[in-house]
C-alpha positions as CSV (number, residue, x, y, z in Angstrom):
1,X,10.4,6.0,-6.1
2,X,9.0,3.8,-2.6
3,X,12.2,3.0,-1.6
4,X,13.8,6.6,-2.2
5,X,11.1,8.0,-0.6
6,X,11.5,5.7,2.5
7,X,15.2,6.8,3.0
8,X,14.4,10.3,2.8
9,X,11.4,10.0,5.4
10,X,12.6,7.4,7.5
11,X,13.5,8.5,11.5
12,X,15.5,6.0,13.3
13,X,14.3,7.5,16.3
14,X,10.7,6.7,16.0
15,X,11.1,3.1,16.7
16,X,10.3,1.6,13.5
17,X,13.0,-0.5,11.8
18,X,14.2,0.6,8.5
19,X,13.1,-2.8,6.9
20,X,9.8,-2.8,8.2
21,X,9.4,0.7,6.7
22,X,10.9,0.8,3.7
23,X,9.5,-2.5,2.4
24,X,5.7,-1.3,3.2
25,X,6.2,1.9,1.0
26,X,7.5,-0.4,-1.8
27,X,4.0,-2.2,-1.4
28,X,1.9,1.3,-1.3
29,X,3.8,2.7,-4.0
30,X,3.5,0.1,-6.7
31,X,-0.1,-0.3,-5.5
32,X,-0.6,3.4,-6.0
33,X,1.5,3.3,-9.5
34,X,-1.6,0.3,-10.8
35,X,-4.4,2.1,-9.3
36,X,-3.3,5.0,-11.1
37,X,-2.6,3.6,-14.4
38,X,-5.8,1.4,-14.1
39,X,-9.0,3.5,-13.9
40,X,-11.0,4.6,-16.4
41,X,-12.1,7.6,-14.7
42,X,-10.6,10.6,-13.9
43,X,-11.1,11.7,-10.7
44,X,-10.7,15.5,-9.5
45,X,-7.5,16.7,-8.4
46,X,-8.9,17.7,-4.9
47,X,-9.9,13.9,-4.8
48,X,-6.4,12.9,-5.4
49,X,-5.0,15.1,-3.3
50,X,-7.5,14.4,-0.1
51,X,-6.3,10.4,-1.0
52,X,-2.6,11.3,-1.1
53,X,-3.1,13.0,2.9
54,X,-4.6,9.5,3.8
55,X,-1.6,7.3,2.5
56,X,0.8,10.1,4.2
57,X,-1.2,9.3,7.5
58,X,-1.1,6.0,7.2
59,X,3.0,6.2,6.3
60,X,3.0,8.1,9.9
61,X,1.2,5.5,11.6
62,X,3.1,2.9,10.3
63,X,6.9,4.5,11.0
64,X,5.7,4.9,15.1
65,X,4.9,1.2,14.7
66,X,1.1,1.4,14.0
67,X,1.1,-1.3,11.4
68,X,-3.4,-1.4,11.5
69,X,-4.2,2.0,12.4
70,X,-8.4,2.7,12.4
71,X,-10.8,4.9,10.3
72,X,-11.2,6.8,13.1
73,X,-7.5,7.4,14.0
74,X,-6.7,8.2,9.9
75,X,-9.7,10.6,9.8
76,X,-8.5,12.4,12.9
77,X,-4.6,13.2,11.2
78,X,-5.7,13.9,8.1
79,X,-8.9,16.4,9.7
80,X,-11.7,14.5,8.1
81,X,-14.4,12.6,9.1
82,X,-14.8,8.5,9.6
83,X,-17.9,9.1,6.8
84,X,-16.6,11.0,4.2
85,X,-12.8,8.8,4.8
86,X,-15.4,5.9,3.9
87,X,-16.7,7.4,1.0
88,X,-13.5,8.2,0.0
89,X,-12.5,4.7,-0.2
90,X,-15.5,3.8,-1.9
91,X,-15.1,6.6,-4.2
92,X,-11.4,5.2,-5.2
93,X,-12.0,2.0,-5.1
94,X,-15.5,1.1,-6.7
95,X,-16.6,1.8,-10.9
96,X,-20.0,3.9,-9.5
97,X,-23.1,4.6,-11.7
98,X,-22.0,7.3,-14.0
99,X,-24.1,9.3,-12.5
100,X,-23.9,9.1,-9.6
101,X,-22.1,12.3,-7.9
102,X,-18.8,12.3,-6.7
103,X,-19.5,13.7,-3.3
104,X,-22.8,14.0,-1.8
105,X,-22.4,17.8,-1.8
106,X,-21.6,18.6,-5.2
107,X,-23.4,18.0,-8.7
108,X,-20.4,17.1,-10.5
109,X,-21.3,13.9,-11.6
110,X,-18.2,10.6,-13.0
111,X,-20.0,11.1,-16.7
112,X,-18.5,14.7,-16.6
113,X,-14.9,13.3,-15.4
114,X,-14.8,11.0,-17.3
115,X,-11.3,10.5,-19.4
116,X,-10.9,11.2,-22.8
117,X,-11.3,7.7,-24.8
118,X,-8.9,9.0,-27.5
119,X,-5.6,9.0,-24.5
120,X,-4.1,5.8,-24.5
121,X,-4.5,4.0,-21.3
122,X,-1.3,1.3,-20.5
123,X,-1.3,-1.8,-20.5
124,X,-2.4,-2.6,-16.7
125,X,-2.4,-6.3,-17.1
126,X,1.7,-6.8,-17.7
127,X,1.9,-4.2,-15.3
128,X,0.4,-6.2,-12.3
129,X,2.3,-9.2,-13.9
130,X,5.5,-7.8,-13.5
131,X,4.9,-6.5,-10.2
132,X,3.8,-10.4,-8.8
133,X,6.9,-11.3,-10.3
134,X,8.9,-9.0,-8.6
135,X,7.4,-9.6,-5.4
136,X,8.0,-13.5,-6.0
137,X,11.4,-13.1,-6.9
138,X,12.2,-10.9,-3.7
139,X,10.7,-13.2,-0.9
140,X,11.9,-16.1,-3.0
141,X,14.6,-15.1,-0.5
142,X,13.1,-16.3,2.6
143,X,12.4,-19.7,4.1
144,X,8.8,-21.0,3.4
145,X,7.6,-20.1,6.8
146,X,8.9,-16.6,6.1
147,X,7.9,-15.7,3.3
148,X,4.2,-17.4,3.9
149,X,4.6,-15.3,7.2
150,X,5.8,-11.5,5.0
151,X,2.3,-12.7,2.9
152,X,0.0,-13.0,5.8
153,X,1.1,-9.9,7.7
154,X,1.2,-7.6,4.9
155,X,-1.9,-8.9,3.1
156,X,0.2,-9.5,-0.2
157,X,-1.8,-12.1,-1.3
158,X,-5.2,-10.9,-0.5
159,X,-5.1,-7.5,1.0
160,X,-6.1,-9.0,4.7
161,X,-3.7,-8.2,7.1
162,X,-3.1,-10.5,9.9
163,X,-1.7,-10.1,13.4
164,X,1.0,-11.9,14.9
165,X,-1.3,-13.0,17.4
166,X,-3.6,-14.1,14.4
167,X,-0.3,-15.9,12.5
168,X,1.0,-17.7,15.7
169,X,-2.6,-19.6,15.7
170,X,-1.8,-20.9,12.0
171,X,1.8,-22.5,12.6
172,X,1.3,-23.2,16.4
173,X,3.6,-20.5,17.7
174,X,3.9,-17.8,20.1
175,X,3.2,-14.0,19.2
176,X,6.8,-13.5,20.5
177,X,8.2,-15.7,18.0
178,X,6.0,-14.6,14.7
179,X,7.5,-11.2,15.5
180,X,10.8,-12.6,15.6
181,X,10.8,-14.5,12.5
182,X,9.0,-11.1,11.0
183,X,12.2,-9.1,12.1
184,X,14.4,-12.1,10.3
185,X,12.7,-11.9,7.2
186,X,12.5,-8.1,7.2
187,X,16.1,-8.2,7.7
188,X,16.7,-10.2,4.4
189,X,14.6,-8.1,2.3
190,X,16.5,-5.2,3.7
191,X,19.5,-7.0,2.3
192,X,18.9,-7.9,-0.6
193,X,17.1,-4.3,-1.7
194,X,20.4,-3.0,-0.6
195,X,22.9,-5.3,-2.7
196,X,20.4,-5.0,-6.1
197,X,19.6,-1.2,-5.9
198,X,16.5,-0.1,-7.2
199,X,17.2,-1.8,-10.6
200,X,13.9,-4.8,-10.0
201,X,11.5,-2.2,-9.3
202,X,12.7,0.4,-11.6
203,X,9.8,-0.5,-13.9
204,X,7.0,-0.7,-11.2
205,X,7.8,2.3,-8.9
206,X,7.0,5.9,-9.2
């Protein structure tokens, strides 16, 4: 489970604070759990596992405070390159022509992957409906400016990160003072994951 997992891996040496840590592996994990359960194609295992050594990069960057780290930083810890990170992405991301090959260097093409009709596939859509309701009901916590501020810095909404330089332009403030209401509302997540367990995502992590 994320938050398990963010326990056992976290170093408070590294400079990251727990809440900051632990609550973006939450994210990740439950985005992992629907991009798992929601293709229709079957990917190779090599695939998986080259996707798996990206997330564990970005984890690293993100527990020595790299929230944003860049293709070209990824590509370098995890010994690819920027191109074939970006096809990658695509790769996971995008339904491609059938057949169309996986990689460039190989003939395997997504007809010959592709999963077996008769295995059920689960029901993504009550899926990504719990999991907005979770995350409503944990930064229904915070104040309005926090929680819009938790939204625009981790991309909840719409996957765009911002900065806090980018989020002090929207409500008027200093960068100083976005990362202090960050820390706040951080804080308060932190709390509240502590004093209800794992029980709300129970259903949503993996």
């Amino acid at each position: 489970m994320g938050l398990i997992k963010s326990i056992e891996k976290f170093k408070p040496q590294a400079g990251c604070r727990f809440a900051t840590y632990a609550y973006w592996w939450i994210r990740q994990t439950v985005r992992k759990a629907i991009f798992q359960h929601s293709r229709t194609i079957r990917l190779p295992e090599n695939v998986y596992g080259l996707l798996n050594k990206v997330m564990e990069a970005k984890r690293s960057y993100v527990q020595e405070g790299n929230y944003r780290p860049s293709k070209e930083q990824i590509a370098k810890r995890v010994g690819i390159t920027v191109d074939k990170l970006e096809k990658l992405m695509v790769t996971t991301r995008t339904p491609l022509s059938m057949q169309q090959p996986v990689w460039m260097d190989q003939e395997t093409t997504f007809q010959e992957i592709t999963a077996d009709t008769g295995i059920e596939i689960p029901d993504v859509s009550v899926t990504k409906q719990l999991m907005r309701q979770h995350v409503r009901n944990l930064l229904g916590i915070l104040s309005p400016k926090e929680r819009r501020i938790i939204r625009l810095r981790f991309g909840i909404e719409d996957g765009e990160q911002k900065s806090l330089s980018e989020i002090g332009d929207i409500f008027g403030l200093s960068k100083e003072r976005v990362r202090q209401l960050e820390n706040r509302a951080l804080y308060k997540l932190k709390q509240c994951l502590s004093s209800h367990g794992l029980d709300a995502y129970g259903d949503l992590l993996v």
